[in-house]
Backbone as CSV, one residue per row, in Angstrom:
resi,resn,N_x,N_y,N_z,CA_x,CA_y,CA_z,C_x,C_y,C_z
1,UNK,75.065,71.361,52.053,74.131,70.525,51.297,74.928,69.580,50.391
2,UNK,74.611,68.484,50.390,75.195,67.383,49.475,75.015,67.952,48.375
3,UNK,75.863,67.000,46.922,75.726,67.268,45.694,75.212,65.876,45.378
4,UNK,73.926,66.175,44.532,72.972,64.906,44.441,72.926,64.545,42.463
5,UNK,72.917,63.624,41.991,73.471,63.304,40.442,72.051,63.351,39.778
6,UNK,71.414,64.418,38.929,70.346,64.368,38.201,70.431,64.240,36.946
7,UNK,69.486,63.057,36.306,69.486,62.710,35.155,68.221,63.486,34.598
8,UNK,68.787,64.309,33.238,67.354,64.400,32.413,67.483,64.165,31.393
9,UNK,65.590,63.715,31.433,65.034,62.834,29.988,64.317,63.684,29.704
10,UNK,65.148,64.520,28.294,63.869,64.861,27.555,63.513,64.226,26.446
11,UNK,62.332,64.416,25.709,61.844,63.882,24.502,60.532,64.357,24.131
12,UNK,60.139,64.167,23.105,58.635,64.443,22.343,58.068,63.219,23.441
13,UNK,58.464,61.961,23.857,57.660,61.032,24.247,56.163,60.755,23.844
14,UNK,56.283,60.620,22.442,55.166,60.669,21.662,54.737,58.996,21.110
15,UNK,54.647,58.504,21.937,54.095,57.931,22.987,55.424,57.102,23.934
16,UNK,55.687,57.933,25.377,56.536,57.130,26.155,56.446,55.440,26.110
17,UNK,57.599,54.810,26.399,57.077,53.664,25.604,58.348,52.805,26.872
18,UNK,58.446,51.398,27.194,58.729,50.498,27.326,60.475,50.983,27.411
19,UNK,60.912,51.361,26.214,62.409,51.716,25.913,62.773,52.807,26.641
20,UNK,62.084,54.053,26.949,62.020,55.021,27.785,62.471,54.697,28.993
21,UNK,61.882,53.643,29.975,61.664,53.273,31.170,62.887,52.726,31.402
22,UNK,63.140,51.642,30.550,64.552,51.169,30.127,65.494,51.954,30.342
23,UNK,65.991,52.749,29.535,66.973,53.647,29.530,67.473,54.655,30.789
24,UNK,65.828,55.302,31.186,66.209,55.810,32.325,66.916,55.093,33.277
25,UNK,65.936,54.209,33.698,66.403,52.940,34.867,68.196,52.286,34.548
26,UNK,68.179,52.135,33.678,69.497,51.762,33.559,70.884,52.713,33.467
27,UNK,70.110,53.873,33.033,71.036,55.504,33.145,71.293,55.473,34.987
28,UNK,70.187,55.462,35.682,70.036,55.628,36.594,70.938,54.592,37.434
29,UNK,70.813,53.519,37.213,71.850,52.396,38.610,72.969,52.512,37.806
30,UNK,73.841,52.768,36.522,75.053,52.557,36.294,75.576,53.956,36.541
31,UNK,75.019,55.017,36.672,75.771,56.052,36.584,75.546,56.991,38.128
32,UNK,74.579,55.990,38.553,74.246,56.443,40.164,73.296,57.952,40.793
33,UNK,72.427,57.846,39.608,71.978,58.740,39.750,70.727,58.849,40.628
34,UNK,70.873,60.097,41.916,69.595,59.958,42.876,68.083,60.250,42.201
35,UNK,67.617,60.875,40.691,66.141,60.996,40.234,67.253,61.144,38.714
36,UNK,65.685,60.973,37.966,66.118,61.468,36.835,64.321,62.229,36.383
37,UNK,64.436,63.038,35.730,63.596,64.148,35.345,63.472,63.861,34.125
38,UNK,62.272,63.885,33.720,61.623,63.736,32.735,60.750,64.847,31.968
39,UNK,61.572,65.534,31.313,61.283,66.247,30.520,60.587,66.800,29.235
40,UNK,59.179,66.558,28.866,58.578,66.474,27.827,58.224,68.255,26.461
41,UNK,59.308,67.748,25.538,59.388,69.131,25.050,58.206,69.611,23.994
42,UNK,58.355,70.856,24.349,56.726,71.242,23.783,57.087,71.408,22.317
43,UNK,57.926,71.910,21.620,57.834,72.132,20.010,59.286,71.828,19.298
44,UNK,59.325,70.664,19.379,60.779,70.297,18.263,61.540,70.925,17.801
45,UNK,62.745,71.027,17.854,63.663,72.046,16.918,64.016,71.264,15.752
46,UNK,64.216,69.948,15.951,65.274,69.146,14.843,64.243,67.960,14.279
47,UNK,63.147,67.818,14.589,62.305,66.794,14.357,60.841,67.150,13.927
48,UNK,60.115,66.517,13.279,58.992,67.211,12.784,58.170,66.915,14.090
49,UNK,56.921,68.090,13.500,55.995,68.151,14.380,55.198,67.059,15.498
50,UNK,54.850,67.615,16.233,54.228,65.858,17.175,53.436,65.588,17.085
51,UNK,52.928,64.179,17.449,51.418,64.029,17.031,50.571,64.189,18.052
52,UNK,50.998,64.350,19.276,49.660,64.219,20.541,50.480,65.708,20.892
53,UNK,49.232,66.272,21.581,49.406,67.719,22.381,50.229,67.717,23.336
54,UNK,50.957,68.810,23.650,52.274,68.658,24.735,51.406,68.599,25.926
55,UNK,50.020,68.650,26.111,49.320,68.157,27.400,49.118,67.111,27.504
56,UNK,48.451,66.052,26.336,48.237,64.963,26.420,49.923,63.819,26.904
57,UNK,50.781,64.168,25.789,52.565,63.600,25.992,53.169,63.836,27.542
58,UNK,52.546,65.085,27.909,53.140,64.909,29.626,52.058,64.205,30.319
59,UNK,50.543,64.119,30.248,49.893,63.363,30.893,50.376,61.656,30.485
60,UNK,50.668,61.140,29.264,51.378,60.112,29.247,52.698,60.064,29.882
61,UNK,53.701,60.891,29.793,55.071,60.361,30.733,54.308,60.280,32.677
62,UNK,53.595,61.048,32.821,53.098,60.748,34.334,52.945,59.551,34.505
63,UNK,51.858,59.112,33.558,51.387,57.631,33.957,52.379,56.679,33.790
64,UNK,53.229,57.023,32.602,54.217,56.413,32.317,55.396,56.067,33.949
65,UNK,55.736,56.883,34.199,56.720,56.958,35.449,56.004,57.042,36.976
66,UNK,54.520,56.708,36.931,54.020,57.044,38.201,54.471,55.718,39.468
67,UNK,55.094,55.012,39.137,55.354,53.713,39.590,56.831,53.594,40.415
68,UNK,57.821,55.101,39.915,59.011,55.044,39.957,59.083,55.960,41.360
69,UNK,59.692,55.464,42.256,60.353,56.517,43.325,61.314,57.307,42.706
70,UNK,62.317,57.091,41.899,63.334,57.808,41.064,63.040,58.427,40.068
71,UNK,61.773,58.625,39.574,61.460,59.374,38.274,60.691,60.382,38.992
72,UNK,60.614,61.538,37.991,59.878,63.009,38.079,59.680,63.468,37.145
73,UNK,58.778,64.396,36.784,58.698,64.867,35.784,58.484,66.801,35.653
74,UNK,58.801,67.475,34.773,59.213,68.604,34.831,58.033,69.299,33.202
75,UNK,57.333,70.243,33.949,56.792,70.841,32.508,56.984,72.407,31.901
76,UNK,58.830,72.301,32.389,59.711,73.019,32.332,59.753,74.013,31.085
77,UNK,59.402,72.984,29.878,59.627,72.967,28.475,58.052,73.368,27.842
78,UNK,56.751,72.778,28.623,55.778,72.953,27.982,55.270,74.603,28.121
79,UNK,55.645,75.099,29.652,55.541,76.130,30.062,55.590,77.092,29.137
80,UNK,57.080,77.183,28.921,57.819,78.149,28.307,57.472,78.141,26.656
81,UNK,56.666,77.316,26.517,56.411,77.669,25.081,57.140,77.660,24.037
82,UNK,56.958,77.840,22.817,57.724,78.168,21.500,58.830,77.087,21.454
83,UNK,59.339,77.127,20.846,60.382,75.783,20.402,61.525,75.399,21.817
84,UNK,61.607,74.161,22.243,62.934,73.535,22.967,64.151,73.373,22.491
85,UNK,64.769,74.266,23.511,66.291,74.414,23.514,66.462,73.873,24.746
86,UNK,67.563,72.658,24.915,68.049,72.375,25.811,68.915,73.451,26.842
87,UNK,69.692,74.352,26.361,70.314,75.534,27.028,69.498,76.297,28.009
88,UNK,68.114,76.582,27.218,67.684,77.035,27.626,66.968,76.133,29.131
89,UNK,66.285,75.480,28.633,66.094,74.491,30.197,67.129,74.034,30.983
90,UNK,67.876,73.630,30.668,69.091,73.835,31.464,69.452,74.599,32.477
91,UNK,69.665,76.027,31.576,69.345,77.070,32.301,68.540,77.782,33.465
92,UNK,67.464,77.509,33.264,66.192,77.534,33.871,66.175,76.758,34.980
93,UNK,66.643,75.012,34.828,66.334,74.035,35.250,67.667,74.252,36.814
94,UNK,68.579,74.664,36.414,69.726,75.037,37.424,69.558,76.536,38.322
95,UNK,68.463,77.132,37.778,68.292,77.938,38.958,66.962,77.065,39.616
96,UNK,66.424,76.450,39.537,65.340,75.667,40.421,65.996,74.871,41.618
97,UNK,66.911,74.193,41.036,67.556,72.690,41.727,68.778,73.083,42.719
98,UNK,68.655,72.341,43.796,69.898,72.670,44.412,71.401,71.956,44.129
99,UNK,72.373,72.328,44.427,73.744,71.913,43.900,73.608,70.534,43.709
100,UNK,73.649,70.107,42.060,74.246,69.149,41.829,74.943,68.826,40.214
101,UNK,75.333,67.656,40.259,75.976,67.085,39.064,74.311,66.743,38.209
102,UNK,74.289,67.652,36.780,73.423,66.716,35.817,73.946,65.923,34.864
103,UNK,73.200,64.976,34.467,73.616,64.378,33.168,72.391,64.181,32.271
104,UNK,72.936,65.084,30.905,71.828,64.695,30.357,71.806,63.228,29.616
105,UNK,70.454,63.227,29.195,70.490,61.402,28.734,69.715,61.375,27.262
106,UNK,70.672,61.304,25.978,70.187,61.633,24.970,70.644,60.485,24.086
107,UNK,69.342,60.339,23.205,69.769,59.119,22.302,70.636,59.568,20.766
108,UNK,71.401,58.257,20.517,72.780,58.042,20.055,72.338,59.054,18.433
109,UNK,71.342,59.028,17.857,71.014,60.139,16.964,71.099,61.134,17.197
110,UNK,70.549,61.809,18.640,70.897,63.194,18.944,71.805,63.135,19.220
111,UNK,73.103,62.470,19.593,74.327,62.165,19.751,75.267,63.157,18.597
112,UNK,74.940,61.905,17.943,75.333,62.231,15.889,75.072,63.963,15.953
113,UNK,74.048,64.118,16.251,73.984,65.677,15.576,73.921,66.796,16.723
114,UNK,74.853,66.472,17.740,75.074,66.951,19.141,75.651,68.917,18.717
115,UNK,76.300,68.459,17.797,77.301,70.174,17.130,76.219,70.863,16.433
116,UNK,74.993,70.004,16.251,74.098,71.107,15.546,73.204,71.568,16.322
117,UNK,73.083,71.328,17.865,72.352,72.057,19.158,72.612,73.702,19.660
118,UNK,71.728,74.499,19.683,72.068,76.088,20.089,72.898,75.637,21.125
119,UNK,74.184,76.466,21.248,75.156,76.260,22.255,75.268,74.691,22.973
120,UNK,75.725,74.314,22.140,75.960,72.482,22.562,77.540,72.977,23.007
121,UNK,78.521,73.629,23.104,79.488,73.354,23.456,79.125,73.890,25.346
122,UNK,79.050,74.760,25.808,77.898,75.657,26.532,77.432,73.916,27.468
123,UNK,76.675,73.534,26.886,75.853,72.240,27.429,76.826,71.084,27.910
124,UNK,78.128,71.490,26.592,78.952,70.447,27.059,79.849,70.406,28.058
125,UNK,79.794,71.847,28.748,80.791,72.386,29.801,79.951,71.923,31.328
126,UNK,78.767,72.359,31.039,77.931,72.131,32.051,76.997,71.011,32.663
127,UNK,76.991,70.160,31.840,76.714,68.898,31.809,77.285,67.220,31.806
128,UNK,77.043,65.963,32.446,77.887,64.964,31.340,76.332,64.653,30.795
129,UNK,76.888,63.913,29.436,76.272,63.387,28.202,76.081,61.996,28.031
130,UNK,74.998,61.324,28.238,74.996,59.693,28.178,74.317,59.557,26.839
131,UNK,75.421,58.455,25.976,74.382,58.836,24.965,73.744,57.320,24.857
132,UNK,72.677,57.401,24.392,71.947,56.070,24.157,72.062,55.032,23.115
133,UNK,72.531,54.007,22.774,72.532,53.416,21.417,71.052,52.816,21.172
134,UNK,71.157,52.540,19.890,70.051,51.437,19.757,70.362,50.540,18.488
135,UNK,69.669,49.671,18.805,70.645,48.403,17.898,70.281,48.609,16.414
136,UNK,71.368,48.552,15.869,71.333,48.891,14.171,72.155,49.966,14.261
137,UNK,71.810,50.893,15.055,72.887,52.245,15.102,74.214,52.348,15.374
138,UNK,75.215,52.790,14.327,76.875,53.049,14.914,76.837,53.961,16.359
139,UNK,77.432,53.511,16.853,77.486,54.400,18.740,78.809,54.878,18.578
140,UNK,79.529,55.181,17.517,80.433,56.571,17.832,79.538,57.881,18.590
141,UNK,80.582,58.087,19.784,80.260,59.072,20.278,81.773,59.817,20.762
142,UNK,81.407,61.008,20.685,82.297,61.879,21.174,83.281,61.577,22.609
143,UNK,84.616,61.712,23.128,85.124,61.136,23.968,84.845,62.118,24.785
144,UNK,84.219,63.007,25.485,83.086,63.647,26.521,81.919,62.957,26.846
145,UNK,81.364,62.252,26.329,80.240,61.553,26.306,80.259,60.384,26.830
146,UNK,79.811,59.512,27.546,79.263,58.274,28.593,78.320,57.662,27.404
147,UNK,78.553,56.444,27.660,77.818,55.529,26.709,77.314,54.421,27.045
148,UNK,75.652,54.484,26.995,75.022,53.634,27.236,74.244,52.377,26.368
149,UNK,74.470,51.618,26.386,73.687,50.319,25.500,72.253,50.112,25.616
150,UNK,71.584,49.752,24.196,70.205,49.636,24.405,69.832,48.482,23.247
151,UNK,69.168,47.604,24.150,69.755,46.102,23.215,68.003,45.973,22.749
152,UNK,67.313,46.895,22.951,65.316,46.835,22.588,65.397,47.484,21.919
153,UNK,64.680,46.970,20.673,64.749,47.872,19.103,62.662,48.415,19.547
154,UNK,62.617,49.347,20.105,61.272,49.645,20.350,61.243,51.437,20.090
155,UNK,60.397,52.208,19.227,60.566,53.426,19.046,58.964,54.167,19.144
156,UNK,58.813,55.544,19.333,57.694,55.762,19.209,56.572,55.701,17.866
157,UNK,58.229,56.016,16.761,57.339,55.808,15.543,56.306,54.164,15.571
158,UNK,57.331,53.268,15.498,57.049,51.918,15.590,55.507,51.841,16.317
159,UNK,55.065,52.286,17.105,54.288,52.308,18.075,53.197,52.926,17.486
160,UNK,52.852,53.954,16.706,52.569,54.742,16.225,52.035,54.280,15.068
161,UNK,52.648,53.554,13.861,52.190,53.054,13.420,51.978,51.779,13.178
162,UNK,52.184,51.297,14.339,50.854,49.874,15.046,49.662,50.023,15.368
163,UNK,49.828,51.250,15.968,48.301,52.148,16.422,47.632,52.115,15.179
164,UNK,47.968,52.516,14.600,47.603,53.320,13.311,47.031,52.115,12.530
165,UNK,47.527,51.013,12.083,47.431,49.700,11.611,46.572,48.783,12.705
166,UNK,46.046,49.157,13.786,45.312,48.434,14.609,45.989,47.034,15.512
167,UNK,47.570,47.561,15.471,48.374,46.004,16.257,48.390,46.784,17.598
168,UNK,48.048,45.290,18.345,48.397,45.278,20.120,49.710,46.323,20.389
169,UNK,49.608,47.064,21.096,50.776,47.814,21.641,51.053,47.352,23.099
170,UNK,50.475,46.059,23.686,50.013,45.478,24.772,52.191,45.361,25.022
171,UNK,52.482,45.555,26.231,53.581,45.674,26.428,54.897,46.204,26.327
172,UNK,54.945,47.217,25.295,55.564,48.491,24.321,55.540,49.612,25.028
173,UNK,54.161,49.419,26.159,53.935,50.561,26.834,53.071,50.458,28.492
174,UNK,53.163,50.885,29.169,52.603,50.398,30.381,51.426,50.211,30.575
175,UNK,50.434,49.680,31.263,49.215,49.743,30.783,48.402,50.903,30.768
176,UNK,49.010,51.506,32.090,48.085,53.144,31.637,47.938,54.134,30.776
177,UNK,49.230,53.668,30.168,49.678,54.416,28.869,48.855,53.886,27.812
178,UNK,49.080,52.701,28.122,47.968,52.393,26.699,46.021,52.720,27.137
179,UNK,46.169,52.484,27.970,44.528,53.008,28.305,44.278,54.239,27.835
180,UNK,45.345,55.036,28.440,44.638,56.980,28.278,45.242,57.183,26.649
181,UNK,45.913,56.243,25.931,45.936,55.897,24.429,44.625,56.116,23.653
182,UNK,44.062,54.638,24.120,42.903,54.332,23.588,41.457,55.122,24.348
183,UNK,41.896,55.653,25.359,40.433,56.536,26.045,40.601,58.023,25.099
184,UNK,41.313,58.465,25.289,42.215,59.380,24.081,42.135,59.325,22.684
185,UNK,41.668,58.286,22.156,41.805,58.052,20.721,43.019,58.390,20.073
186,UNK,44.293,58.199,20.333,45.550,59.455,20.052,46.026,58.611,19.199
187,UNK,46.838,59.017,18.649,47.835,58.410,17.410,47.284,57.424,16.043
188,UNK,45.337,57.758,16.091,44.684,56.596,15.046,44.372,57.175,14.238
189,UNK,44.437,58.597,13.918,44.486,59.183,12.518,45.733,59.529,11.920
């Protein structure tokens, strides 16, 4: 059996957004990767709480990526409940899949605080690491780590509270995303 290059995206994807799509796609043709997995985590370790239900956030990355032959998505993380550890899906995620190279694909903040992950060294043996910049941010990254550029200053907060303030999110996000948004009522309280 070949060895096939899998990228995973995890995130709150609270609300998958425009920059998401970006990143993958571009993780994906520079580093040659055959899918990348999309991973939506059910309870934060390092970030506060989320605002849409880990059902509603994976029904958005679907719609979000339903367009992509190279995207998938995994509810690896929602399953299993109780707080996300990457190790742990990892883990999990490598007895599912057949032989290959992963890379995970994490932005340049989780970068920064890569040594404060349960067994990040562990992750770092078993994995490569792309880390994401985004503009304004220093992109020191560790010399293990692959480094990717991200020249769209677009975030979920940002998004979030546009919603919230009643501005167009018309292009920030795909259109289905913004439909099952607004059919949803999500992110306006």
């Amino acid at each position: 059996m070949n060895m096939v290059n899998i990228g995973i995206l995890g995130g709150a994807f609270d609300p998958p957004h425009i920059g998401h799509l970006i990143i993958a796609e571009q993780a994906r043709q520079k580093f040659k990767l055959n899918k990348i997995v999309w991973i939506p985590l059910n309870t934060p370790v390092h970030k506060s709480p989320t605002y849409a239900s880990a059902t509603h956030r994976f029904n958005l990355v679907r719609l979000a990526i339903s367009d992509s032959p190279y995207f998938e998505i995994s509810d690896i993380e929602i399953k299993r409940k109780g707080l996300s550890f990457m190790i742990d899906t990892l883990k999990e995620f490598s007895k599912k899949n057949y032989p290959s190279n992963i890379f995970l694909i994490i932005g340049i903040d989780e970068a920064k605080n890569f040594h404060k992950w349960k067994d990040y060294k562990k992750i770092s043996e078993f994995v490569n690491i792309i880390a994401v910049g985004r503009p304004g941010i220093k992109h020191e990254v560790s010399k293990n780590m692959k480094f990717l550029p991200l020249m769209l200053d677009v975030s979920s907060t940002k998004i979030r509270k546009m919603l919230k303030q009643k501005i167009s999110i018309k292009h920030l996000v795909p259109d289905n995303v913004e439909k099952y948004i607004k059919d949803k009522k999500l992110y306006i309280n």
